[in-house]
PyMOL Python script that loads the backbone (N, CA, C, O; Angstrom):
from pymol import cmd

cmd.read_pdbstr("""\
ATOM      1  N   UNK A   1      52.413 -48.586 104.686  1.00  0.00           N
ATOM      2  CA  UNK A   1      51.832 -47.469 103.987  1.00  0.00           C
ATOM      3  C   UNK A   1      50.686 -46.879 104.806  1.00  0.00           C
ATOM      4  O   UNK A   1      50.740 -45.702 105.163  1.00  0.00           O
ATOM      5  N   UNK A   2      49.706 -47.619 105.098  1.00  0.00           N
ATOM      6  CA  UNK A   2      48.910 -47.243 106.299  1.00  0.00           C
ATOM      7  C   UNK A   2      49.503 -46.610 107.345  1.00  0.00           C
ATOM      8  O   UNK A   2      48.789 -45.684 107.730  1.00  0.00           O
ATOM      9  N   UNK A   3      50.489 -46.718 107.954  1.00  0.00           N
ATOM     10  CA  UNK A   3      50.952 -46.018 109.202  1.00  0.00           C
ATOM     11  C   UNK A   3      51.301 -44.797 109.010  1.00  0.00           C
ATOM     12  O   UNK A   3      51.180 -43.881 109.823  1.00  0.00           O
ATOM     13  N   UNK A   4      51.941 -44.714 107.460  1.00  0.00           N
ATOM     14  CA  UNK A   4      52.925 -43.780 107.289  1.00  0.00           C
ATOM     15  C   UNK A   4      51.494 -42.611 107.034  1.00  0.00           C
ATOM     16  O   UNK A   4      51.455 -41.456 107.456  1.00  0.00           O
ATOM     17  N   UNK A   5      50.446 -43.296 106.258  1.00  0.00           N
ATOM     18  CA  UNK A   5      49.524 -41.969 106.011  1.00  0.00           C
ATOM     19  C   UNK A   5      48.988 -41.462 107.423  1.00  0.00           C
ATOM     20  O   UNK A   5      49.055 -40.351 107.949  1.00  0.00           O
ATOM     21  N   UNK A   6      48.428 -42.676 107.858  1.00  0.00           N
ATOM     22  CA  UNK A   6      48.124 -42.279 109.501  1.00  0.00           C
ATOM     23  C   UNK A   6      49.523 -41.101 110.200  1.00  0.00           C
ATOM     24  O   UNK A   6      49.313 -40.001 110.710  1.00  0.00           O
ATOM     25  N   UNK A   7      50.414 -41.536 110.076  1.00  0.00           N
ATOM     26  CA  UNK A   7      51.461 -40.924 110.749  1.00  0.00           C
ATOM     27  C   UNK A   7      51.867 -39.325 110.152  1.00  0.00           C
ATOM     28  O   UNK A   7      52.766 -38.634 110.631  1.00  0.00           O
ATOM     29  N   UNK A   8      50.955 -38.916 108.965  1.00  0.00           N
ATOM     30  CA  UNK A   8      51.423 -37.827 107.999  1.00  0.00           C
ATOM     31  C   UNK A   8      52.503 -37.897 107.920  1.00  0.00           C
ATOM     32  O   UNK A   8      53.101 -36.961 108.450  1.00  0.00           O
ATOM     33  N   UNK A   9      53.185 -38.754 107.391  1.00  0.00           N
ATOM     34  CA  UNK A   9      54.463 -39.323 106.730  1.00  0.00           C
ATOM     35  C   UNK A   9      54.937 -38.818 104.827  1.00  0.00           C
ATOM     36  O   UNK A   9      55.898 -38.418 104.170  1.00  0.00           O
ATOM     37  N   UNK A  10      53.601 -39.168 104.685  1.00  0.00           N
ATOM     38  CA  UNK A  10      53.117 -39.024 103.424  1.00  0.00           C
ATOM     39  C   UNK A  10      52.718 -37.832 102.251  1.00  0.00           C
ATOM     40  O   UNK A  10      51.534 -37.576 102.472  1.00  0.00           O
ATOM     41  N   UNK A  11      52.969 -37.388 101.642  1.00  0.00           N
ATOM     42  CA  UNK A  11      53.359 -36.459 100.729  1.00  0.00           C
ATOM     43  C   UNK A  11      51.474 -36.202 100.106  1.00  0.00           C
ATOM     44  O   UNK A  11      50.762 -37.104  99.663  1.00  0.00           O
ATOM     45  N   UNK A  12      51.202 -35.201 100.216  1.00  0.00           N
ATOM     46  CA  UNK A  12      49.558 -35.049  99.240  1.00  0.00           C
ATOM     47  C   UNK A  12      49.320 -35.795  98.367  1.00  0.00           C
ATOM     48  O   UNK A  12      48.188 -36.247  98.194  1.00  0.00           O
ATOM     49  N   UNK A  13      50.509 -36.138  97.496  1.00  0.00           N
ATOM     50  CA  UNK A  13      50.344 -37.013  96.282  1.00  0.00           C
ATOM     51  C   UNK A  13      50.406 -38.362  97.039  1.00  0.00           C
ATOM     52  O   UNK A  13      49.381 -39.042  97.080  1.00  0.00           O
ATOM     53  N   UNK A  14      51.401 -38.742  97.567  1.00  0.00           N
ATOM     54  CA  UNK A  14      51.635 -39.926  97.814  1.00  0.00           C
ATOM     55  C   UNK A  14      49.911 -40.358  98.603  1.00  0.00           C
ATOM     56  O   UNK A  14      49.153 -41.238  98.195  1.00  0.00           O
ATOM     57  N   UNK A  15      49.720 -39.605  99.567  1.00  0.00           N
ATOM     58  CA  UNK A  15      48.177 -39.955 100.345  1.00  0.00           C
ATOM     59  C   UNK A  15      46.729 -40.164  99.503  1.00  0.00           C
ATOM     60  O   UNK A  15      45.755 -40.842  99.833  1.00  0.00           O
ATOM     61  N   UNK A  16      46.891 -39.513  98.551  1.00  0.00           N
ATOM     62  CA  UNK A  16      45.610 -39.667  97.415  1.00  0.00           C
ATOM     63  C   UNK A  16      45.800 -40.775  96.571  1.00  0.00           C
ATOM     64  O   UNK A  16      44.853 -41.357  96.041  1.00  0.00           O
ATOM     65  N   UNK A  17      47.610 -41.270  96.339  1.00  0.00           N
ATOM     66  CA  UNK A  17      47.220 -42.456  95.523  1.00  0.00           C
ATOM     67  C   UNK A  17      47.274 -43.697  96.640  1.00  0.00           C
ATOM     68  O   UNK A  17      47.043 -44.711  95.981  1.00  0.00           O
ATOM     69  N   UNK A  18      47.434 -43.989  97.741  1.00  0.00           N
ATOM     70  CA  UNK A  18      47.381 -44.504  98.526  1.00  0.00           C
ATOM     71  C   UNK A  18      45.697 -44.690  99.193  1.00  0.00           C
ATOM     72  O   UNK A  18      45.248 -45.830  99.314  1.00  0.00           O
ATOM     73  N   UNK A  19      44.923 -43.578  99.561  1.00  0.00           N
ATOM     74  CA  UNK A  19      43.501 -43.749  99.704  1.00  0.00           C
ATOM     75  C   UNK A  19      42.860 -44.332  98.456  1.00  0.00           C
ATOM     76  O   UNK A  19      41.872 -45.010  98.735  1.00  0.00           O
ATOM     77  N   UNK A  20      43.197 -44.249  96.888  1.00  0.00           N
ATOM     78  CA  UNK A  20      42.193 -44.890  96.414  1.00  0.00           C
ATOM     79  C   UNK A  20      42.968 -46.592  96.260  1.00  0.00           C
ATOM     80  O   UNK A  20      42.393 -47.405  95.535  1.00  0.00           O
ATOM     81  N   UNK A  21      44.337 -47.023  97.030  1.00  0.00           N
ATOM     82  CA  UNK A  21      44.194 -47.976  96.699  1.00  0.00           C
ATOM     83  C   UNK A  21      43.744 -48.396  98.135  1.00  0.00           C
ATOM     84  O   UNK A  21      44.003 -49.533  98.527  1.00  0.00           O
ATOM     85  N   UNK A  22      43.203 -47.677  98.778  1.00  0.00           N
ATOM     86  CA  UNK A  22      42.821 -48.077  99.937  1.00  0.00           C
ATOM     87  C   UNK A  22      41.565 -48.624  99.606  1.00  0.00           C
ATOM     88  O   UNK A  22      41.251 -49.749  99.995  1.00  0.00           O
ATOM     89  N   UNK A  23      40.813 -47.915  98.913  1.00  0.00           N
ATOM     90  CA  UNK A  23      39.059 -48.405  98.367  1.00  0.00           C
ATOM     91  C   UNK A  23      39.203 -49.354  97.448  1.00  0.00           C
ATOM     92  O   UNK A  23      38.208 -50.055  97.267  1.00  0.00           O
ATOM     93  N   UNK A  24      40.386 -49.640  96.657  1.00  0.00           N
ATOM     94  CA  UNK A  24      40.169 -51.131  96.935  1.00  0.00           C
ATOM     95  C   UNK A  24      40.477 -51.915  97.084  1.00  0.00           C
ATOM     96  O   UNK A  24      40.060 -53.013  96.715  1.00  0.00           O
ATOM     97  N   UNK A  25      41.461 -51.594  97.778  1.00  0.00           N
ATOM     98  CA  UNK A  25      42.041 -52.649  99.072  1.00  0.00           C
ATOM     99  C   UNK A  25      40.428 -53.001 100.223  1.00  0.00           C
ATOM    100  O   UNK A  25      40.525 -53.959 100.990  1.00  0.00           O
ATOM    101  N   UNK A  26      39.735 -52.574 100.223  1.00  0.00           N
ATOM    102  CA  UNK A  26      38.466 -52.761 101.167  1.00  0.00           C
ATOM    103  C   UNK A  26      37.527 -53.555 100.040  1.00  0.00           C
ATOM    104  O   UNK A  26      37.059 -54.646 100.367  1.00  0.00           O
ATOM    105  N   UNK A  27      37.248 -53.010  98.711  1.00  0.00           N
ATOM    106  CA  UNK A  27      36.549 -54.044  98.300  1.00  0.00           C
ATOM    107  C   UNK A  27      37.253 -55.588  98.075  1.00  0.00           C
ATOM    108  O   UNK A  27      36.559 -56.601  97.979  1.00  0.00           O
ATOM    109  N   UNK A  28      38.729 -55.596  98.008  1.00  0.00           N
ATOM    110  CA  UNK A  28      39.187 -57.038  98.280  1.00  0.00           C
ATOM    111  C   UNK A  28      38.601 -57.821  99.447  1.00  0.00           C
ATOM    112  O   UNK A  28      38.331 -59.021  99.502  1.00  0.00           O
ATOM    113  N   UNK A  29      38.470 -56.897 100.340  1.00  0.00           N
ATOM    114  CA  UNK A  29      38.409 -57.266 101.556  1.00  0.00           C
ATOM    115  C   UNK A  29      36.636 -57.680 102.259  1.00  0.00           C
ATOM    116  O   UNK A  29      36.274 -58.267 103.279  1.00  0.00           O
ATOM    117  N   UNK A  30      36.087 -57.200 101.418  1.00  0.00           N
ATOM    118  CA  UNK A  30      34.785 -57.269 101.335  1.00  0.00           C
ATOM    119  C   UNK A  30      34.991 -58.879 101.139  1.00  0.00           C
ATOM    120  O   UNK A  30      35.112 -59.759 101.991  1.00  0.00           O
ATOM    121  N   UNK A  31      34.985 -58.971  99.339  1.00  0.00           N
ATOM    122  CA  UNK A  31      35.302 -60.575  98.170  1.00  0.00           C
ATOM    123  C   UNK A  31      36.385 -61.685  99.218  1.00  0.00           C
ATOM    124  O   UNK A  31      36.415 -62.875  98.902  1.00  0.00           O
ATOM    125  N   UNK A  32      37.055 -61.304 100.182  1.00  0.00           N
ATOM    126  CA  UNK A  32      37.608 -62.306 100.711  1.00  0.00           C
ATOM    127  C   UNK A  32      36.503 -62.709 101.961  1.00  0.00           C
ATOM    128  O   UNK A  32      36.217 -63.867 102.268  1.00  0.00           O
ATOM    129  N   UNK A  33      36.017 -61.620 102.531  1.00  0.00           N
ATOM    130  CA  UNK A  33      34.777 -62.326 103.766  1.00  0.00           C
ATOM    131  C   UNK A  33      34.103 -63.321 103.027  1.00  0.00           C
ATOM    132  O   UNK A  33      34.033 -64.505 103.358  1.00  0.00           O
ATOM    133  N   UNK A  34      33.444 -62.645 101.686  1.00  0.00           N
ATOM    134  CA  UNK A  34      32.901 -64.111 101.508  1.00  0.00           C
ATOM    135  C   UNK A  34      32.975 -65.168 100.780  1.00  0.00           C
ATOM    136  O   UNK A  34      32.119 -66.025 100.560  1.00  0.00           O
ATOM    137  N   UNK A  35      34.564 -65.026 100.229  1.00  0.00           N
ATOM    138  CA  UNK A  35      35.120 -66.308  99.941  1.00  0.00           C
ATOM    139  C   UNK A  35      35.676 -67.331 100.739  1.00  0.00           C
ATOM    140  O   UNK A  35      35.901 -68.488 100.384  1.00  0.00           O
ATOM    141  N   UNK A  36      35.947 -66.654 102.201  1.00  0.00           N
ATOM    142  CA  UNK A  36      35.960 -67.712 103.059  1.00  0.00           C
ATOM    143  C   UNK A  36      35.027 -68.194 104.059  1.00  0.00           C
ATOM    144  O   UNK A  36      35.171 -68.905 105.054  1.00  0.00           O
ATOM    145  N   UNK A  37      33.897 -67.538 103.457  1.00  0.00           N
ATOM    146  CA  UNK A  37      32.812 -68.343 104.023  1.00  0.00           C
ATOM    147  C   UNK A  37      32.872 -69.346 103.029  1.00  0.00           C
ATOM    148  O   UNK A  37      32.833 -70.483 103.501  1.00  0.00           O
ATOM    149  N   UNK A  38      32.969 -69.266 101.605  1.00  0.00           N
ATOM    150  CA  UNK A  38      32.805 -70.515 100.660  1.00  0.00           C
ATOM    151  C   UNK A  38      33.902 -71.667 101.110  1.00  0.00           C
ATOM    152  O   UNK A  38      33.707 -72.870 101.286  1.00  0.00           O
ATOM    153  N   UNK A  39      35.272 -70.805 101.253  1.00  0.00           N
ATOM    154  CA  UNK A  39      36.295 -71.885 101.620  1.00  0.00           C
ATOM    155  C   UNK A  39      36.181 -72.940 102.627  1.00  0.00           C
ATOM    156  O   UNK A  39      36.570 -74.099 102.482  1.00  0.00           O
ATOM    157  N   UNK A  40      35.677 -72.494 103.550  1.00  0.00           N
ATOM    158  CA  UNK A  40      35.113 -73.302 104.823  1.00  0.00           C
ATOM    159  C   UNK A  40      34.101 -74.502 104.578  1.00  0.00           C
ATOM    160  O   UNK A  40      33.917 -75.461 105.328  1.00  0.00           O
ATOM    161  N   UNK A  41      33.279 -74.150 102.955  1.00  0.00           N
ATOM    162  CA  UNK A  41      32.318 -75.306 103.295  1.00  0.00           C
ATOM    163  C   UNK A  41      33.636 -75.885 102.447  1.00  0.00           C
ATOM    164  O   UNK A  41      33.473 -77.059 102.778  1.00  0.00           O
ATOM    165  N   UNK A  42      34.924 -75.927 101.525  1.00  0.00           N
ATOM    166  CA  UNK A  42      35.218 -76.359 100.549  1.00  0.00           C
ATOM    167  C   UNK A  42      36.344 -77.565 101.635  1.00  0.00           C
ATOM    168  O   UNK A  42      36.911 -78.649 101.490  1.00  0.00           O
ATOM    169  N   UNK A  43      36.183 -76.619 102.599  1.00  0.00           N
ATOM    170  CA  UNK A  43      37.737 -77.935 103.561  1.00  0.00           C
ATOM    171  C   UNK A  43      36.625 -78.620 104.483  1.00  0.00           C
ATOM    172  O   UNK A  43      37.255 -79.417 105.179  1.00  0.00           O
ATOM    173  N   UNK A  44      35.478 -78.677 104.768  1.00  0.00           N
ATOM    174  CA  UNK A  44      34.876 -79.456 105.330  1.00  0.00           C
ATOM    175  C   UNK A  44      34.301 -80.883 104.251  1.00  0.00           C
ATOM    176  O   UNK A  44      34.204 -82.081 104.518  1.00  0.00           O
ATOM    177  N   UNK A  45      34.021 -80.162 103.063  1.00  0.00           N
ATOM    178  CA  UNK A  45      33.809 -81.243 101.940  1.00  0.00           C
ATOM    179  C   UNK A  45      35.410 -82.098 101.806  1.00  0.00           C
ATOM    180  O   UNK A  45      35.397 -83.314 101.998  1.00  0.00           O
ATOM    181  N   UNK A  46      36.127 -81.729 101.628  1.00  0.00           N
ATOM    182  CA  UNK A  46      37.720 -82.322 101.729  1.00  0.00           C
ATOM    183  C   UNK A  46      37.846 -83.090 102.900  1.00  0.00           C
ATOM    184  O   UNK A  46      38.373 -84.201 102.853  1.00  0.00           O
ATOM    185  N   UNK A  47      37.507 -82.711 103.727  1.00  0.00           N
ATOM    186  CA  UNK A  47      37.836 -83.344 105.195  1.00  0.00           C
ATOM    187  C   UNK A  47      36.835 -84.871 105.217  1.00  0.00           C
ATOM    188  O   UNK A  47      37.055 -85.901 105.854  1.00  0.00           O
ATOM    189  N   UNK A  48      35.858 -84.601 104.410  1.00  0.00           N
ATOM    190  CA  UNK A  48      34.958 -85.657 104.492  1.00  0.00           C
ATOM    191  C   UNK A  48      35.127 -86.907 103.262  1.00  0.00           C
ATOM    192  O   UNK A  48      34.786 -88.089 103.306  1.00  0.00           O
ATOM    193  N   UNK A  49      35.718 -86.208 102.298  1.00  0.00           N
ATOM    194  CA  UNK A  49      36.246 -86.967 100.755  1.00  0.00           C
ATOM    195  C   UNK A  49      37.437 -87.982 101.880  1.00  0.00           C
ATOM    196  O   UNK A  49      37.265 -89.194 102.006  1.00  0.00           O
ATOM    197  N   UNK A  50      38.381 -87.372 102.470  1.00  0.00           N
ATOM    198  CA  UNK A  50      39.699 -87.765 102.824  1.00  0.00           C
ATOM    199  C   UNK A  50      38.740 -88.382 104.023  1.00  0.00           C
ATOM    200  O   UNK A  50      39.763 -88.524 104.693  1.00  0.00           O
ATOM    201  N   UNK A  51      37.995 -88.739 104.654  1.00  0.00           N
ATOM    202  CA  UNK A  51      37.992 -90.142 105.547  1.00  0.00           C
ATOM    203  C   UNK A  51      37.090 -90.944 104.884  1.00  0.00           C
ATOM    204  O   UNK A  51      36.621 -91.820 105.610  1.00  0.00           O
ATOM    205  N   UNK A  52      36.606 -90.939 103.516  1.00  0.00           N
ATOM    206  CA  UNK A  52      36.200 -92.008 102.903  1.00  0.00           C
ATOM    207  C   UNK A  52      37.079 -92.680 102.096  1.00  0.00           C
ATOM    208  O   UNK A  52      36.907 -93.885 101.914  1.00  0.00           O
ATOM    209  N   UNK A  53      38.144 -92.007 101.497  1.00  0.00           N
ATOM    210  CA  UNK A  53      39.121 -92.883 100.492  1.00  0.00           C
ATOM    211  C   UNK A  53      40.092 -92.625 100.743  1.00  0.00           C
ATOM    212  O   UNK A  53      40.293 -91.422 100.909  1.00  0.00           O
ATOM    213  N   UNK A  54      41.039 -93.400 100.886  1.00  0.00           N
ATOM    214  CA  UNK A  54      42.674 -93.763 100.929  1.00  0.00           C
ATOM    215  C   UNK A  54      42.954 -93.444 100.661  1.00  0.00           C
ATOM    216  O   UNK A  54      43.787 -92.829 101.326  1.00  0.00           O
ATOM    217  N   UNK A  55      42.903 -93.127  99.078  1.00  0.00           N
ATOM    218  CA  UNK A  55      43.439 -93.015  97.607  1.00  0.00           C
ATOM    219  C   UNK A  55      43.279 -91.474  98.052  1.00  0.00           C
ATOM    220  O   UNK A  55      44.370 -90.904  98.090  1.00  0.00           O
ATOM    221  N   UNK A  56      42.330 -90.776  98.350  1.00  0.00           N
ATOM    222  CA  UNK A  56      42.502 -89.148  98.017  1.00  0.00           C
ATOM    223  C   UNK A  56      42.729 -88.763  99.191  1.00  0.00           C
ATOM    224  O   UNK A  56      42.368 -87.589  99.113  1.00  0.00           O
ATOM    225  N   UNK A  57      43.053 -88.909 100.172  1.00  0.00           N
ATOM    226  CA  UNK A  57      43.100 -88.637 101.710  1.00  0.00           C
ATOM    227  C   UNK A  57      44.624 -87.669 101.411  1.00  0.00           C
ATOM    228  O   UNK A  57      44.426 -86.455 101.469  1.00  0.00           O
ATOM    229  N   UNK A  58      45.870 -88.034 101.150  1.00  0.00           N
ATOM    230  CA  UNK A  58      46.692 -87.038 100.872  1.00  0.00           C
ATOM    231  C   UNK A  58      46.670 -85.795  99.975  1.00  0.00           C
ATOM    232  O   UNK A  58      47.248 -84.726 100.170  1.00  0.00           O
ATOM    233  N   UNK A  59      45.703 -86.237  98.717  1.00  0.00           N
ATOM    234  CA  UNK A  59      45.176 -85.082  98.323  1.00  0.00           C
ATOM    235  C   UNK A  59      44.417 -84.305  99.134  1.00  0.00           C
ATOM    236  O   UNK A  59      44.620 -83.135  99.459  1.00  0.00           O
ATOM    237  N   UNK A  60      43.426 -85.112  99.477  1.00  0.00           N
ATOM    238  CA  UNK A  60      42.433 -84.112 100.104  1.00  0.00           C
ATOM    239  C   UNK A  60      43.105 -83.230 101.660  1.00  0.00           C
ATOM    240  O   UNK A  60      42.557 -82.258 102.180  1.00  0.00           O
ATOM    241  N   UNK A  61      44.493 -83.946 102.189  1.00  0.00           N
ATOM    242  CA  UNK A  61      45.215 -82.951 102.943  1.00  0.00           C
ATOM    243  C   UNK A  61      45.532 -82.117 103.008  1.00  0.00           C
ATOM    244  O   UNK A  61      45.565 -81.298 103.927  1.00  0.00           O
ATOM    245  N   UNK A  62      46.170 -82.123 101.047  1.00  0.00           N
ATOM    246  CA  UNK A  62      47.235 -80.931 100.715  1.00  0.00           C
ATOM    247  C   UNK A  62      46.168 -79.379 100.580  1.00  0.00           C
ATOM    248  O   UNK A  62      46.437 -78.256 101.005  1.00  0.00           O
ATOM    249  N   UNK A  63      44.863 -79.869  99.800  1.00  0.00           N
ATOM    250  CA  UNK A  63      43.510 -79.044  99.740  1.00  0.00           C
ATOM    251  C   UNK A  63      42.931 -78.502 101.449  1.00  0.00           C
ATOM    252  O   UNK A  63      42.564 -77.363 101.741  1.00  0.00           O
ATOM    253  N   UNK A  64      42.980 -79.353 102.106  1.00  0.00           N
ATOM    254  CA  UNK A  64      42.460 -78.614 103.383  1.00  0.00           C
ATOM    255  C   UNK A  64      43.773 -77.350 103.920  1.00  0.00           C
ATOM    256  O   UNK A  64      43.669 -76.225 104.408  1.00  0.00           O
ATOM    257  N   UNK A  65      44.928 -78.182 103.551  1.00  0.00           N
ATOM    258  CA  UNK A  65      46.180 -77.069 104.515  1.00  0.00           C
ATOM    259  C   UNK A  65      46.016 -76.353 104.032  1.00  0.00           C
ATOM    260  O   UNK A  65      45.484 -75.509 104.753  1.00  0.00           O
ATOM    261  N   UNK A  66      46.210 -75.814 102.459  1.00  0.00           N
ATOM    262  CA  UNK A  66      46.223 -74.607 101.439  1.00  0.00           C
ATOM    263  C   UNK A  66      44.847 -73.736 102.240  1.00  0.00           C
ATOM    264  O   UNK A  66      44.794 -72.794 103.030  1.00  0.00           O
ATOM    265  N   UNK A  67      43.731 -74.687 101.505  1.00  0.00           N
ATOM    266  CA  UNK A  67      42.393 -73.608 102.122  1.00  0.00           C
ATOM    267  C   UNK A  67      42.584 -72.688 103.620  1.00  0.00           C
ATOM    268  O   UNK A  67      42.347 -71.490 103.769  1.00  0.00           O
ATOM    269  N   UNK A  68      43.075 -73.644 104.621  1.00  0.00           N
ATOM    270  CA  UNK A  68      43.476 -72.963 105.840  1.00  0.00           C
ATOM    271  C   UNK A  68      44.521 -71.907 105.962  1.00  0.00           C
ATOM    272  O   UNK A  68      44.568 -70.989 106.781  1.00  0.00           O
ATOM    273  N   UNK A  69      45.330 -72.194 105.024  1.00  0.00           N
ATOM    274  CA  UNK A  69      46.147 -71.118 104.856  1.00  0.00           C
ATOM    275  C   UNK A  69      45.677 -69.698 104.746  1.00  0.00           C
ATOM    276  O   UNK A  69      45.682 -68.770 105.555  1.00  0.00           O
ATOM    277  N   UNK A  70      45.143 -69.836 103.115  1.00  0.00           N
ATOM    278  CA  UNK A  70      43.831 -68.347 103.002  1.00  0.00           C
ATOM    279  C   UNK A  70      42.968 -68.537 103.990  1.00  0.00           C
ATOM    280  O   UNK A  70      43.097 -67.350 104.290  1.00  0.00           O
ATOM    281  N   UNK A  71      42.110 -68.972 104.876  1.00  0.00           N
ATOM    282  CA  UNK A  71      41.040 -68.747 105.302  1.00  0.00           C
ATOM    283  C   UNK A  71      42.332 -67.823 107.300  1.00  0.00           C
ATOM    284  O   UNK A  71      42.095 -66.942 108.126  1.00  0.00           O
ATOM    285  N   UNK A  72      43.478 -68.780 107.057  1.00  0.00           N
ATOM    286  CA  UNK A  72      44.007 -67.988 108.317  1.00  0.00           C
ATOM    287  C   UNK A  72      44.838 -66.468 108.012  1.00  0.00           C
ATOM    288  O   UNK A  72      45.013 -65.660 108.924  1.00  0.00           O
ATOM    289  N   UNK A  73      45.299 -66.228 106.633  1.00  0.00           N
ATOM    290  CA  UNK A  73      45.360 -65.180 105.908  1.00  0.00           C
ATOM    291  C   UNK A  73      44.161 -63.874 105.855  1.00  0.00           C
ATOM    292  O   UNK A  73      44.382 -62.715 105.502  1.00  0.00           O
ATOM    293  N   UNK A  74      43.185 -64.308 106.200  1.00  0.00           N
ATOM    294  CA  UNK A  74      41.920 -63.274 106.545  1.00  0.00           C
ATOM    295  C   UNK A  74      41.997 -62.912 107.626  1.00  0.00           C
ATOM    296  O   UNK A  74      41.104 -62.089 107.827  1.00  0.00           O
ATOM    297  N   UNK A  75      42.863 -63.145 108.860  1.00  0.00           N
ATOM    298  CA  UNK A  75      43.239 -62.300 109.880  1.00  0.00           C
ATOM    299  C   UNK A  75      43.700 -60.988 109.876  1.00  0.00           C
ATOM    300  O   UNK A  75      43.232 -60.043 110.510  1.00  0.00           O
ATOM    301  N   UNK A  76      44.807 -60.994 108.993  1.00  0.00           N
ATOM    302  CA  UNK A  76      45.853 -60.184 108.365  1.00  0.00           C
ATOM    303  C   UNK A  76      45.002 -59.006 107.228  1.00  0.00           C
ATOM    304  O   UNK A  76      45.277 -57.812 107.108  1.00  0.00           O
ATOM    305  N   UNK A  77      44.233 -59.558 106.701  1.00  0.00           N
ATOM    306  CA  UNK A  77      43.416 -58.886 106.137  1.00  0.00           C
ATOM    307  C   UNK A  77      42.336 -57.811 106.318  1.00  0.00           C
ATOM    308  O   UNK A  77      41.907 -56.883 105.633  1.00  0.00           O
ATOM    309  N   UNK A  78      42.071 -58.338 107.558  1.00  0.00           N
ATOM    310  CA  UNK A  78      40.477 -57.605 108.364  1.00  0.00           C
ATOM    311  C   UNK A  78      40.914 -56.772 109.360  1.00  0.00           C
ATOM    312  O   UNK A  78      40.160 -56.016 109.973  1.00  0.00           O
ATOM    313  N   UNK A  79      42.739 -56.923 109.662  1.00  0.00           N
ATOM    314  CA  UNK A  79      43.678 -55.944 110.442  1.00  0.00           C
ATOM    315  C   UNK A  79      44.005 -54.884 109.444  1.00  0.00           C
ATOM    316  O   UNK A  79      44.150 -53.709 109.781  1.00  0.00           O
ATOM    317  N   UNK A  80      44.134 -55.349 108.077  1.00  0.00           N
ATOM    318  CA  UNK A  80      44.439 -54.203 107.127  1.00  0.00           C
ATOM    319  C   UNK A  80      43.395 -52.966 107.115  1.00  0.00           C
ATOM    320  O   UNK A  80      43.647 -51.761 107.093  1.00  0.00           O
ATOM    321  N   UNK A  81      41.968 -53.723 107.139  1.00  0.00           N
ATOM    322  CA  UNK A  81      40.937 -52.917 106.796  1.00  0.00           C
ATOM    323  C   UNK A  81      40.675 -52.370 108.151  1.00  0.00           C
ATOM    324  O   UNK A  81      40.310 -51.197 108.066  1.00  0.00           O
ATOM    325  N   UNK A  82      40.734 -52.826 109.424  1.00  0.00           N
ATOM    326  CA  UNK A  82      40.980 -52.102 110.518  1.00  0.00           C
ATOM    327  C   UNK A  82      41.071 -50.269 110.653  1.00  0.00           C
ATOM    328  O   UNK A  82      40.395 -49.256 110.833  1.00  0.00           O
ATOM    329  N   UNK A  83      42.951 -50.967 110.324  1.00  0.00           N
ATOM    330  CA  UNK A  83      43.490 -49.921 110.228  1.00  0.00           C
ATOM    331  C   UNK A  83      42.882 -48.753 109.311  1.00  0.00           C
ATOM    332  O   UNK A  83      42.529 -47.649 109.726  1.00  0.00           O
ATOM    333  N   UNK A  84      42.839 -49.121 108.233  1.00  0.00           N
ATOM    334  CA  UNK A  84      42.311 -48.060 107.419  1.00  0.00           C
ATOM    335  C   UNK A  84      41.199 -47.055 106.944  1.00  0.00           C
ATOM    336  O   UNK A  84      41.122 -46.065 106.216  1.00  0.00           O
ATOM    337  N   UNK A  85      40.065 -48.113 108.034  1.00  0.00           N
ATOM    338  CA  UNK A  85      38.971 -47.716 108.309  1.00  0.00           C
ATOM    339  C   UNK A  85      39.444 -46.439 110.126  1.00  0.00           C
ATOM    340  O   UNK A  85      39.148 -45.291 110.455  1.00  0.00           O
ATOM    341  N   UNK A  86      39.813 -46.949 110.411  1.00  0.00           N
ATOM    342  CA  UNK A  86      41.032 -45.710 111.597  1.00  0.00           C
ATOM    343  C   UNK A  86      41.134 -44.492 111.180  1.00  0.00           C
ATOM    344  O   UNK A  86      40.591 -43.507 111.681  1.00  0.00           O
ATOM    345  N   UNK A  87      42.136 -44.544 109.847  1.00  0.00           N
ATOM    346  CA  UNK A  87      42.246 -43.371 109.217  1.00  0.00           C
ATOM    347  C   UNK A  87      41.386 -42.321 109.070  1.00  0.00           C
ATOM    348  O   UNK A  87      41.700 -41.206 109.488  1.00  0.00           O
ATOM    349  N   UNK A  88      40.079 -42.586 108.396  1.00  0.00           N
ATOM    350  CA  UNK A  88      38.587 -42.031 108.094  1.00  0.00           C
ATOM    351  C   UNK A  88      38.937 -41.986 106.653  1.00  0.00           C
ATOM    352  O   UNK A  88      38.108 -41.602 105.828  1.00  0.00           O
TER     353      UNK A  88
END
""", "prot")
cmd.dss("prot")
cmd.show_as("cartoon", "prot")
cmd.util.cbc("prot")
cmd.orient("prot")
């Protein structure tokens, strides 16, 4: 959708409802910077649970992969807002 507005692909209508989900598609994008600053302390606390106990060490695995997941998902994200900040 981004390309296509970039590309004037896009129909007047189609571009106006597309820019406001662009604004907030950016405030998502804002709430994810600094939820993965939170996430980061949340898989370092995990990382530290899982070399004290046995017992939660596979839990505390399944919690670090997930978190890394979203926190490597904010790549993809900050390329979205990139782009769209491109646009003007």
């Amino acid at each position: 959708m981004i390309r296509m507005i970039g590309e004037g692909e896009a129909t007047q209508e189609e571009e106006a409802s597309a820019r406001e989900l662009f604004g907030q598609l950016k405030g998502m994008i804002t709430a994810s910077r600094e939820a993965v600053s939170n996430l980061e302390g949340l898989n370092e606390g995990a990382k530290v649970m899982a070399s004290g106990s046995r017992a939660l060490r596979p839990l505390m695995n399944s919690v670090q992969t997930a978190v890394q997941q979203v926190i490597d998902g904010q790549t993809m994200i900050e390329e979205w807002g990139r782009m769209i900040d491109e646009l003007g």
